[in-house]
N, CA, C and O of each residue as an XYZ file, in Angstrom:
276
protein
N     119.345    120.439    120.220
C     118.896    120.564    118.854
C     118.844    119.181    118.213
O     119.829    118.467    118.401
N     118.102    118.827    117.676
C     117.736    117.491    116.666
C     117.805    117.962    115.585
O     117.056    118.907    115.340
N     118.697    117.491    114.582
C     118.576    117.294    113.197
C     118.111    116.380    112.775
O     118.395    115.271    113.228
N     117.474    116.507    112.036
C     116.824    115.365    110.821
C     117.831    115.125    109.553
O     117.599    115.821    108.564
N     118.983    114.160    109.481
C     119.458    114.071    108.407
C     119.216    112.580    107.931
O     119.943    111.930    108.682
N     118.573    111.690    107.073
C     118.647    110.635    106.693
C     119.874    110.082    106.854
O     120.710    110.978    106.740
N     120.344    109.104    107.050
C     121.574    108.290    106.753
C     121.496    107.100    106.241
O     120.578    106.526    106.827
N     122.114    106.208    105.217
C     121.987    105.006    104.664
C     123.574    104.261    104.821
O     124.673    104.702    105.157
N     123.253    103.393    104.548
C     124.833    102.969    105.117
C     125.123    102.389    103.937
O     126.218    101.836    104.039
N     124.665    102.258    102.886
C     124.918    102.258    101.571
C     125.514    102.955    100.446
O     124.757    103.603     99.724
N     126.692    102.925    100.201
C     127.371    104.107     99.188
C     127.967    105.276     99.689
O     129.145    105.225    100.040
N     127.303    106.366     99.778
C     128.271    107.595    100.536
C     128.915    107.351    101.790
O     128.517    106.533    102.620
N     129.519    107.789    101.859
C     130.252    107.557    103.517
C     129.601    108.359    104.709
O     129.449    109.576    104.607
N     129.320    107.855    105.534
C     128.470    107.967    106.715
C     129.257    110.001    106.535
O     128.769    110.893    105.841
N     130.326    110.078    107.295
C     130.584    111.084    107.498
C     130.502    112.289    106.416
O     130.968    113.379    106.747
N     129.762    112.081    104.770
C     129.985    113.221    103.853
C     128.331    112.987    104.005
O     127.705    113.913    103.489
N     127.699    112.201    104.456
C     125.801    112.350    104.862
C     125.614    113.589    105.863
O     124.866    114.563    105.769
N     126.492    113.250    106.801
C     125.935    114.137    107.825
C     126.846    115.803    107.663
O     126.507    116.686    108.452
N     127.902    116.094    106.679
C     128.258    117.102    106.220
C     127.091    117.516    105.451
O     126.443    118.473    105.876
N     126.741    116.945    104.407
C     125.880    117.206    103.845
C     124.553    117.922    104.200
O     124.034    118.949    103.765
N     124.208    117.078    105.082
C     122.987    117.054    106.093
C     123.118    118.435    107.075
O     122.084    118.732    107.673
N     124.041    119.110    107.242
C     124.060    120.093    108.063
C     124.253    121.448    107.458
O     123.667    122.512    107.657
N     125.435    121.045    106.506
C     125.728    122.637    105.566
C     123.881    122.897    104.627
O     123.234    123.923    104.421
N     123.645    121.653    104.338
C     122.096    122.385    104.060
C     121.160    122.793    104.857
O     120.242    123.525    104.486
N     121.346    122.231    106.364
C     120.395    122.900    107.437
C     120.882    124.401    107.645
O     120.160    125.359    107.918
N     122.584    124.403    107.413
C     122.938    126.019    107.469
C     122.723    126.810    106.223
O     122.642    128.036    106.294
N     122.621    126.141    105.013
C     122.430    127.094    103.992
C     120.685    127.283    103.945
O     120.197    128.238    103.340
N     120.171    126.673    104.368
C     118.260    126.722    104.188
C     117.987    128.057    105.294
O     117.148    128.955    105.223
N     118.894    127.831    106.179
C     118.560    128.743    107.510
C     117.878    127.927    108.694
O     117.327    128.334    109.716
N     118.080    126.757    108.258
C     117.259    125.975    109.576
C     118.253    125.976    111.028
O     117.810    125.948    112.176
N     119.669    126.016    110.637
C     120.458    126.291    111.615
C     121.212    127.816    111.510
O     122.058    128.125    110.672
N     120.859    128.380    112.215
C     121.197    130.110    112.407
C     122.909    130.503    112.724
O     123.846    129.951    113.301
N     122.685    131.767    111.990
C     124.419    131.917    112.104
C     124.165    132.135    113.536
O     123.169    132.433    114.194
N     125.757    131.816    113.874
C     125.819    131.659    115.624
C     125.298    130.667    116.395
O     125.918    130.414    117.428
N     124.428    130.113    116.184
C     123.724    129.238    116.589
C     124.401    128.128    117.053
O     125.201    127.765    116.191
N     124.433    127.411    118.061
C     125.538    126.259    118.664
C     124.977    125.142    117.964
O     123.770    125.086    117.731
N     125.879    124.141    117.575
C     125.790    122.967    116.788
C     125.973    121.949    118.260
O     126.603    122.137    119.300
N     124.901    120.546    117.667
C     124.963    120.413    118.898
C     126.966    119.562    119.260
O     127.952    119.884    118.597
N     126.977    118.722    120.210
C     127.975    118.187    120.533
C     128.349    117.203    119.776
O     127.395    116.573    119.320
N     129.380    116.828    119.469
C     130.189    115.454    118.503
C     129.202    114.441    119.860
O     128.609    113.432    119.476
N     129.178    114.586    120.400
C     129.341    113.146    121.456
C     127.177    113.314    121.331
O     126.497    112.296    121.200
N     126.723    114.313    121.387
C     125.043    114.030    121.329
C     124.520    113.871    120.051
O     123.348    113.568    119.830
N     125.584    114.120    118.994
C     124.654    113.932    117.527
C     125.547    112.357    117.321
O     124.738    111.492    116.986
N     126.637    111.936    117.412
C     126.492    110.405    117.611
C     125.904    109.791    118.044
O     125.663    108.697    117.534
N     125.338    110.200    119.273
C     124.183    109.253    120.095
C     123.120    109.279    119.264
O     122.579    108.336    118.687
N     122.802    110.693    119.242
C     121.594    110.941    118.166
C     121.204    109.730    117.328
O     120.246    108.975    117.491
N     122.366    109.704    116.188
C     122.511    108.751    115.042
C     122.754    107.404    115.016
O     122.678    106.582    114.103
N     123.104    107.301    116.346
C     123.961    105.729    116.505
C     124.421    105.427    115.696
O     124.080    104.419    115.077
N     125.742    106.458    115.252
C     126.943    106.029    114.980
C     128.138    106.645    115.523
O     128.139    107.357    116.527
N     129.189    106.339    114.804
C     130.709    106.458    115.754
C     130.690    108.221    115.927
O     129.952    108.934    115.246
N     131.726    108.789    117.054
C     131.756    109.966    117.377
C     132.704    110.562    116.204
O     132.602    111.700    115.748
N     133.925    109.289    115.679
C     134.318    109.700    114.792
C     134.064    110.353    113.544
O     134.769    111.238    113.059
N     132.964    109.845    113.021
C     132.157    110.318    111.678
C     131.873    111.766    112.185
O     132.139    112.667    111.389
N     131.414    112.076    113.289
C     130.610    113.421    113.301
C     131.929    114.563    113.276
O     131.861    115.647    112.698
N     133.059    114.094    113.989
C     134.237    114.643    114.125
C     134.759    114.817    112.537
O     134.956    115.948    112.092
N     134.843    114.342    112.209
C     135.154    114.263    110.328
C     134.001    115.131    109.675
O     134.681    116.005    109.136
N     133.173    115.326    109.492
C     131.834    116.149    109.472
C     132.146    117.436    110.193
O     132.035    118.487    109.562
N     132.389    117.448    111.003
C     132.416    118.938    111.711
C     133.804    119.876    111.424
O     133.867    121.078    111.679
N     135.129    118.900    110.718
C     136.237    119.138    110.503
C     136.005    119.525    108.825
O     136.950    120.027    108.217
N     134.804    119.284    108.178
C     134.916    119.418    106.487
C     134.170    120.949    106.830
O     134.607    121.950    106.262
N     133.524    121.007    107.374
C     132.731    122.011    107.465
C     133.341    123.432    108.261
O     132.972    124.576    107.996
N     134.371    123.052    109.304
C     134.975    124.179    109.575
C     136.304    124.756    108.575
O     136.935    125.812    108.626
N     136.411    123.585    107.675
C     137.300    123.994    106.890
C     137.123    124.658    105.421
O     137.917    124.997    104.543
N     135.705    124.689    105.562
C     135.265    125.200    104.279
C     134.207    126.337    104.423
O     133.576    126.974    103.581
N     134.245    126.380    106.355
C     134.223    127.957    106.595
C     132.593    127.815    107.394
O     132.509    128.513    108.405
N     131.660    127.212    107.136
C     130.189    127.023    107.326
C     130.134    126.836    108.812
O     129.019    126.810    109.333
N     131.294    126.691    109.620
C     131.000    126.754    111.021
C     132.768    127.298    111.526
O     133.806    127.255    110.865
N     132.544    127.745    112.825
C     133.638    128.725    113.903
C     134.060    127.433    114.695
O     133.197    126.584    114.922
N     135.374    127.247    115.130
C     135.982    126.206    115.964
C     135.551    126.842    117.627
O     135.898    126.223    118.633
């Protein structure tokens, strides 16, 4: 799966872009309930940035319910 999320490295923090960037692909319906998100380690590559950010991103979002561990 490819997401399209802009990122700027200016002002917000890398990791509340790509929260951002996903809970609206799940609230639009572009990403389907159930639907596998891709891997911490292929959407860093994706983005070329750290695996950490996506890990922080995927940790706001399971905690506020928008994705299953």
């Amino acid at each position: 799966m490819q997401l399209a999320i802009p990122l700027s490295r200016d002002g917000e923090p890398l990791f509340r872009q790509v929260y951002r960037g996903i809970r609206e692909a799940i609230l639009s319906g572009t990403i389907s309930a159930g639907e596998r998100l891709p891997s911490t380690r292929d959407l860093a590559d994706q983005f070329g940035i750290s695996r950490t950010v996506i890990l922080l991103a995927y940790e706001h979002l399971l905690a506020e319910g928008f994705v299953e561990g």
